[in-house]
C-alpha positions in Angstrom: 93.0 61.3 73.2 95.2 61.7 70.1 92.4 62.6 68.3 91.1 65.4 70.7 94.2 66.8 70.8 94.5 67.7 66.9 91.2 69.1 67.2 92.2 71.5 69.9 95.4 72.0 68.0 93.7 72.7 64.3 91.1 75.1 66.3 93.8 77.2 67.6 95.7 77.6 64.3 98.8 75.4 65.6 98.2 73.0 62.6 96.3 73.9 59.6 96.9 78.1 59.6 93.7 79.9 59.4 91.8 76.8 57.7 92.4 75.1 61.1 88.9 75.5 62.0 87.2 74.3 59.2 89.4 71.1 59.4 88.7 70.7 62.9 84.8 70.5 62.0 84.7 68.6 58.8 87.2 66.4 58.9 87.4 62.5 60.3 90.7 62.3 62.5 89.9 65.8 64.5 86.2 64.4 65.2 87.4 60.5 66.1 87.3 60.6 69.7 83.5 61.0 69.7 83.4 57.7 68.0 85.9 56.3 70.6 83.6 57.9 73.2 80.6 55.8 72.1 82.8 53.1 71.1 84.0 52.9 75.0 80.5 53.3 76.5 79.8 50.0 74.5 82.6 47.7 75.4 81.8 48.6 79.2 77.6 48.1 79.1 78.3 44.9 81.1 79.9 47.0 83.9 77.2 49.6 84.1 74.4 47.3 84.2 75.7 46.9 87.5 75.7 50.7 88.7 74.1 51.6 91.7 70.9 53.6 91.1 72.1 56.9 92.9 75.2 56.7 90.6 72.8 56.2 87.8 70.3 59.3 88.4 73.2 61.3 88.9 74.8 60.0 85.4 71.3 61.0 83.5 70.5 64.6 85.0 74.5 65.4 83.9 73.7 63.6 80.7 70.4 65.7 80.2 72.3 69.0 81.2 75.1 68.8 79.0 72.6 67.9 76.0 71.1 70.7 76.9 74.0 72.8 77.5 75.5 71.8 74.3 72.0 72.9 72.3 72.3 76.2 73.4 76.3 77.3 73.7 77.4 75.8 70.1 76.7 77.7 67.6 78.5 78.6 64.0 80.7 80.0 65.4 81.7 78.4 69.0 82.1 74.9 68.0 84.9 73.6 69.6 86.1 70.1 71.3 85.8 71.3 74.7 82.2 72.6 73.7 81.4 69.5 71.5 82.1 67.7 75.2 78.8 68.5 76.1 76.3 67.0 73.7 79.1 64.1 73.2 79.5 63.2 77.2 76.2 64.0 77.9 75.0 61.2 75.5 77.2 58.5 76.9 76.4 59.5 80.6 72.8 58.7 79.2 73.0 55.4 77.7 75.1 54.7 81.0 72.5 55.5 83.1 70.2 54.0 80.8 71.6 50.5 81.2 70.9 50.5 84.9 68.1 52.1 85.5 64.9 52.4 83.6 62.6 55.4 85.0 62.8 59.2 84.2 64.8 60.2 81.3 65.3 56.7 79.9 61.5 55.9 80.4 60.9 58.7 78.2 63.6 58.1 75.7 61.8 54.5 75.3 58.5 55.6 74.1 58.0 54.9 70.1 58.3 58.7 68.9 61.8 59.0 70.0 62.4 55.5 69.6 61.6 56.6 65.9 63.7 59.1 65.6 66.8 57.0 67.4 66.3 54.6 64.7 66.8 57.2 61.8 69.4 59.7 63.5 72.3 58.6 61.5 70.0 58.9 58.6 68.9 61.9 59.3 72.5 63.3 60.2 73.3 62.5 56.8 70.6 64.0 55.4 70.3 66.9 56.9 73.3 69.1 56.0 73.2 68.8 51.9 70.0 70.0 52.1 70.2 72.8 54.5 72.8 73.9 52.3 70.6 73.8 49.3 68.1 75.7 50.6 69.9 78.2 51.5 71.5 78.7 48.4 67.8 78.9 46.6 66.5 81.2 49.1 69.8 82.9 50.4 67.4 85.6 51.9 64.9 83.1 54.4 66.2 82.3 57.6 63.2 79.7 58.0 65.0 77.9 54.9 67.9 75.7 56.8 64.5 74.8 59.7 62.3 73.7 56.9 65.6 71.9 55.3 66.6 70.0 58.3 62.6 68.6 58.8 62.0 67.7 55.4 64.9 65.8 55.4 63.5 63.2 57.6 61.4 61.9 54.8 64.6 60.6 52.8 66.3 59.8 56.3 63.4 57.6 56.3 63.7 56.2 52.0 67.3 55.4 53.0 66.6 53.4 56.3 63.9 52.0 55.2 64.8 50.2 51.3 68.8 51.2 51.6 70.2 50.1 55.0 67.7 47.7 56.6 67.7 45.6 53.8 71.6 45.1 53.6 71.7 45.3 57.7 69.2 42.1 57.3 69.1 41.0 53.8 72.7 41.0 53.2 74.5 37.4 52.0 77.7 37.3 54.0 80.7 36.9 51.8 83.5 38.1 49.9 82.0 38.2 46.3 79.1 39.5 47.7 80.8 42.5 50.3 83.3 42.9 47.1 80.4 43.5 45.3 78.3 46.1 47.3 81.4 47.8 47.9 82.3 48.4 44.1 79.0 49.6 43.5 79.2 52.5 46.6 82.6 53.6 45.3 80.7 53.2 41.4 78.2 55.4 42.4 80.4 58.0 44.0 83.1 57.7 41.0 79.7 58.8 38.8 78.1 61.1 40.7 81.6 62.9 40.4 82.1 62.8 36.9 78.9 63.9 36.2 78.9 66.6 38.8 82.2 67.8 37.2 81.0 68.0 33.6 78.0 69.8 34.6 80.2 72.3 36.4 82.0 72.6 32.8 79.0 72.4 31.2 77.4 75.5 33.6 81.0 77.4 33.3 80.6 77.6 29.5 77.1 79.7 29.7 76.6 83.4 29.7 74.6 83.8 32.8 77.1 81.8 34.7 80.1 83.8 32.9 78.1 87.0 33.9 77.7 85.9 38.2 81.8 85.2 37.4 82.4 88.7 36.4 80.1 90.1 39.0 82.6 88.3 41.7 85.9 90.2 40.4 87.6 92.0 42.9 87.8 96.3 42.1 90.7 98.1 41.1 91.7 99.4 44.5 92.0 95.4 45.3 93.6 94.5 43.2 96.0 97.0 42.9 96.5 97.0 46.7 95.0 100.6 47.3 92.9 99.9 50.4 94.8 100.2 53.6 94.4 102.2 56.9 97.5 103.6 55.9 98.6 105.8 53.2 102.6 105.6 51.9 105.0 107.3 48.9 104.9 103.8 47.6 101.0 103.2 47.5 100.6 106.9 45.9 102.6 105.6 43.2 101.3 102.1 42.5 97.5 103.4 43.0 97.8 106.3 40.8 96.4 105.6 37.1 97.8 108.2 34.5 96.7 108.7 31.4 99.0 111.0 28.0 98.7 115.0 28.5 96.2 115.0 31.9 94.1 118.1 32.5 94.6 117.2 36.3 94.3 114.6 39.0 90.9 113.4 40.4 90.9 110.9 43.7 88.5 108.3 44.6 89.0 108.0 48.7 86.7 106.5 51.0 85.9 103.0 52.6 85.1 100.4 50.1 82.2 101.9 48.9 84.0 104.1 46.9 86.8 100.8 45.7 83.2 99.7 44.2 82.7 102.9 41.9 86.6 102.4 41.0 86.0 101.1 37.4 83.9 104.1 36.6 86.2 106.7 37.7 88.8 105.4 36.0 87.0 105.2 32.5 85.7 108.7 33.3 88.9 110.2 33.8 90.1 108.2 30.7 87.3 110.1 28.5 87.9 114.0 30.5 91.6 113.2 30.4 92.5 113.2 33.9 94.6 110.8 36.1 93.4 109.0 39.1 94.3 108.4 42.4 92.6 105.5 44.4 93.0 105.5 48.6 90.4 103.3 50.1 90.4 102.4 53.3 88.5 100.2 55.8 87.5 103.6 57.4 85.3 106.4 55.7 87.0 109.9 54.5 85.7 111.7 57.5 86.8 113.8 60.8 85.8 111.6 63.4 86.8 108.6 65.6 84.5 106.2 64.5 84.6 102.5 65.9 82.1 99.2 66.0 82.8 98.3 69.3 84.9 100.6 71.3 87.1 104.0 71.0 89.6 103.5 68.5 91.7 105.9 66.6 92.3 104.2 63.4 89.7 105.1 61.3 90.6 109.0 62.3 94.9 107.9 61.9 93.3 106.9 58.1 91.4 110.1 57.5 94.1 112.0 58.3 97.1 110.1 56.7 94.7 110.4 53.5 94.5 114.6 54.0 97.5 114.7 53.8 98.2 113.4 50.5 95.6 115.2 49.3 96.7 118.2 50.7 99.8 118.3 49.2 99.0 117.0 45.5 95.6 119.1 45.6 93.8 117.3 43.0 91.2 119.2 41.2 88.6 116.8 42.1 88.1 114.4 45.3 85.0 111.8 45.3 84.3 110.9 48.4 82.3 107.8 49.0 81.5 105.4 51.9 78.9 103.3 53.6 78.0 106.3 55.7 74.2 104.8 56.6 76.5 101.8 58.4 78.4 104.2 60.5 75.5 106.6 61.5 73.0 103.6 62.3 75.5 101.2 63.5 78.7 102.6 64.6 80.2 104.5 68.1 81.3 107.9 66.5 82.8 110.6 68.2 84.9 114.0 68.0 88.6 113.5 68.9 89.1 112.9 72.3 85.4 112.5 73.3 84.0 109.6 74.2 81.9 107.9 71.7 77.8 108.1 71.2 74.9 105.4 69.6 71.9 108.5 70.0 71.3 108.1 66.3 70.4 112.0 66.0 73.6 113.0 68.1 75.9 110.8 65.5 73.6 112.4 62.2 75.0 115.9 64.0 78.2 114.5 64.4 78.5 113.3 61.0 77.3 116.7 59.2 80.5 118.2 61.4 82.9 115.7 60.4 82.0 115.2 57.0 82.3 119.0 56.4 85.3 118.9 58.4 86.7 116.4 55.8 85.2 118.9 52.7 86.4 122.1 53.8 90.1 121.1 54.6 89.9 119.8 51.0 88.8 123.3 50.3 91.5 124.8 51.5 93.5 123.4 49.6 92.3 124.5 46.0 89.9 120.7 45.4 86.7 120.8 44.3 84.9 117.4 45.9 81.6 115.1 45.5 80.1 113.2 47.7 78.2 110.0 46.8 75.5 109.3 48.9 75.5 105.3 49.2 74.0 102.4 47.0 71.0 100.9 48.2 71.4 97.8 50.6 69.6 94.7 48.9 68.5 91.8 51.1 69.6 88.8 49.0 73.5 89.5 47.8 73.8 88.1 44.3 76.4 86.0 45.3 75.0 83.5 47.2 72.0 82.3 44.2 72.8 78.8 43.1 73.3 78.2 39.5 69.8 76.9 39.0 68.7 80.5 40.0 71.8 82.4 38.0 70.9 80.6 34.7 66.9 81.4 35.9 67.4 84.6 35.8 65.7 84.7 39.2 68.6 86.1 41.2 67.8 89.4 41.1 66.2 91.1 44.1 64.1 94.0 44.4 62.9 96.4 47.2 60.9 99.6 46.9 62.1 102.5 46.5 60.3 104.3 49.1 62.2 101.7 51.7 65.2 103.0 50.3 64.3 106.4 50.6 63.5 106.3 54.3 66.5 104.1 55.1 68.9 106.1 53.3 67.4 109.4 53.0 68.3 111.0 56.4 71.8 110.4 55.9 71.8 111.7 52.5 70.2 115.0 53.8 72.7 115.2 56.1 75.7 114.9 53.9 73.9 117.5 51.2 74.0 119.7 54.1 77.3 119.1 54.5 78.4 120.1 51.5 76.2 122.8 50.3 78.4 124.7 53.5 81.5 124.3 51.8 82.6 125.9 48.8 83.2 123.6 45.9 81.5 121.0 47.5 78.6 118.7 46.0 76.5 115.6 46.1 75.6 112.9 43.8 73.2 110.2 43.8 73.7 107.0 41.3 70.0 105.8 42.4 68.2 106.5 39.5 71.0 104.6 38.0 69.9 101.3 40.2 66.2 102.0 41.2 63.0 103.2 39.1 60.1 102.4 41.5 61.6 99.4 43.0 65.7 99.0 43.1 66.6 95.8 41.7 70.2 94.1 41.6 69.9 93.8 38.2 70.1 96.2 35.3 69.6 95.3 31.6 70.8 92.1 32.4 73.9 93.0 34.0 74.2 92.1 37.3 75.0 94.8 39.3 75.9 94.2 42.8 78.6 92.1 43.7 76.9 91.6 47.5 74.5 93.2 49.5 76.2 96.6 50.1 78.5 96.8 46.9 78.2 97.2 43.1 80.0 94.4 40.9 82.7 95.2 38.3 80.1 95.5 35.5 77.5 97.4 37.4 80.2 100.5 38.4 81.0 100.6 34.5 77.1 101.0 34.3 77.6 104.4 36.5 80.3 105.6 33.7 78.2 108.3 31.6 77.2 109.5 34.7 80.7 109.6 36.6 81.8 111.2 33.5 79.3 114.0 33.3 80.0 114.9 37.0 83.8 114.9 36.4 83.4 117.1 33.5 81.2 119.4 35.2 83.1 119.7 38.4 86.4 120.2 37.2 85.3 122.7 34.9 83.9 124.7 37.4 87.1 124.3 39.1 88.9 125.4 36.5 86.8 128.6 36.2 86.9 129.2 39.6 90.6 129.0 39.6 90.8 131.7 36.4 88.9 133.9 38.3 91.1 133.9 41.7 94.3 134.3 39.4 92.4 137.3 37.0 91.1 139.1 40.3 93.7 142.4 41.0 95.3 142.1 44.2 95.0 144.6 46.5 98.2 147.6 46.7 100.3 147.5 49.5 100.0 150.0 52.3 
């Protein structure tokens, strides 16, 4: 009982914080009472033999539902102690029908397949897990991976139980010296496995390709700096503002955090053309529209517009704007202000050429030139998730065609070039050919260029400087011009 009751408690964050969970699921105490369960079915067998057989039937279709019950509601993410009463009572109301009667269920329990399988399920629970976890860290991208993981592992389920536990179940001379023994060598084994384990870990730390998936983990600038909120403040303009000796002008990075992932190469850009920087990310993209996963929600339009705002008033002769826009158009509710929202992929395309340009020509307005960055490619397998074997293999990176690519991404980029070839000062830029020649791989040159799926790694956005560089030099030049021009041109007499 004492034990269910810190499992409840750890799952609900009332011991533990936000690790409650995890310590819920893998620790001993929080799982005890379905030990004590079992334990209890056991000490009464003598009792239940004597069950009458209506009580009996009754106690193995309940057991057989809740199995099955338990099968289908748990899941990663639902696995809780009143959930975890299925499988758990549904097992002992089996074995308590099984004791007193011996048809249906129990009949079928008792043929040599499953007897089989009885015999090795603590084997095979033990088993089972490393290696689901190792295969999915050598093939991060197979869902069949864990399925094939958990079946092979019957085959040293069955090693084990057959040359490691039977023979000290059977073969075992009772005894201290000799229990003394066995149990040195089981904590000996585990004290070397450990130390061997933790100098290879040193060992693994020290290598360049290991060094290099390190780096590639590294949070951005905007991160680290604290520049991504929903919110922009005085304060945040301050602390996420980079400034460099004499600037020509400001340049802002704003968008979700697909533009935090091209921070490194704005900021080494505006180093070289002599501009400072402004980073406001947000968990929202830089657009005029209520956007939302689920439901109507007005904070990703509260974000856009507390964002305009700054802008608006510092004017900064450039604004990148970048975001994960294939995510919102394919995935997303979006909607004007005050309408409700739509998932007609065409309608939201429409709706994001509006709100984009929205977004550009308010920016417009107010003297910035801006550039839109169409988004990275999406690759399947994130870099992250390799094991080391693969890292120092060199066989991490993943590669998709670019035609894929192309026709994933390629309706949304069409719609925000359209967007900003109708508003003045406005442009696009692709970093693709930066990432992809035929195929788009996740690594470059050796550098390893995506931190996940959807974003670019430290390293692989300082990849995209030259290019960042040539823009920014280019745009605000333009601007520049453009801005001679308006102050050169005569003004019209008064009437």
């Amino acid at each position: 009982m004492v034990s269910g009751l810190l499992a409840i408690a750890l799952e609900h964050g009332r011991i533990g914080g936000t690790r409650g969970q995890q310590y819920a699921f893998f620790l001993s105490p929080p799982r005890a009472w379905e030990f004590g369960a079992g334990a209890l079915v056991a000490l009464v067998v003598p009792t239940l033999t004597r069950l009458p057989a209506a009580v009996a039937w009754v106690l193995q279709a309940l057991g057989l539902v809740g199995i099955l019950a338990g099968g289908f509601l748990l899941t990663a993410t639902s696995v809780s102690a009143p959930r975890l009463g299925l499988p758990v009572f549904g097992t002992c109301a089996l074995i308590a029908a099984g004791t007193a009667v011996s048809g249906g269920v129990t009949r079928v329990l008792a043929l040599r397949p499953f007897v089989w399988i009885g015999d090795l399920s603590y084997s095979w629970y033990l088993w089972h897990w490393p290696l689901i976890v190792f295969a999915v860290a050598l093939w991060p991208g197979s869902g069949a991976a864990p399925r094939v993981a958990a079946i092979v592992s019957l085959l040293p389920a069955w090693l084990s139980y057959r040359y490691v536990e039977n023979p000290i179940r059977y073969g075992f001379r009772r005894g201290i010296r000799p229990a003394l023994g066995l149990a040195a060598v089981c904590v000996g084994v585990g004290v070397a496995a450990s130390l061997v384990l933790l100098g290879g870990v040193h060992a693994l730390d020290r290598t360049a390709a290991v060094q290099s998936w390190q780096r590639s983990q590294e949070p951005h600038a905007d991160e680290w700096r604290h520049c991504h909120a929903d919110s922009v403040d005085a304060a945040e303009v301050r602390r996420c503002t980079w400034r460099v000796p004499h600037p020509r002008g400001l340049v802002a990075l704003v968008g979700d955090s697909n533009a935090g992932h091209f921070a490194e190469a704005v900021l080494a850009a505006d180093a070289q053309t002599h501009h400072d920087t402004l980073l406001l990310t947000a968990p929202c993209p830089y657009v005029d529209l209520v956007l939302h996963p689920l439901g109507p929600s007005a904070d990703c339009l509260h974000a856009y517009r507390t964002t305009a705002a700054v802008l608006t008033r510092l004017h900064p002769a450039l604004v990148i704007v970048a975001s994960r826009s294939d995510q919102y158009v394919y995935q997303w509710g979006i909607g004007h202000p005050g309408q409700p929202l739509t998932r007609d992929t065409p309608r939201r395309l429409a709706l994001w050429y509006s709100g984009l340009g929205s977004a550009l020509r308010t920016l417009s307005r107010a003297g910035s030139a801006t550039v839109v960055v169409h988004p990275v490619p999406i690759l399947p397998v994130p870099t992250g998730a390799c094991a080391e074997i693969r890292i120092l293999t060199g066989t991490c990176a993943t590669t998709v065609a670019r035609s894929a690519v192309d026709a994933e991404l390629g309706p949304v980029a069409a719609v925000e070039s359209r967007a900003a070839a109708s508003v003045p000062g406005a442009s696009t830029l692709s970093v693709e050919d930066e990432i992809c020649d035929t195929r788009c791989s996740s690594t470059r040159g050796g550098t390893l260029m995506y931190r996940n799926a959807a974003h670019l790694s430290v390293d692989g956005a300082l990849r995209l400087t030259p290019l960042f560089e040539r823009t920014i030099a280019a745009r605000t030049r333009a601007a520049d011009v453009s801005a001679a021009a308006g102050r050169s041109r005569p003004r019209a007499p008064r009437s």
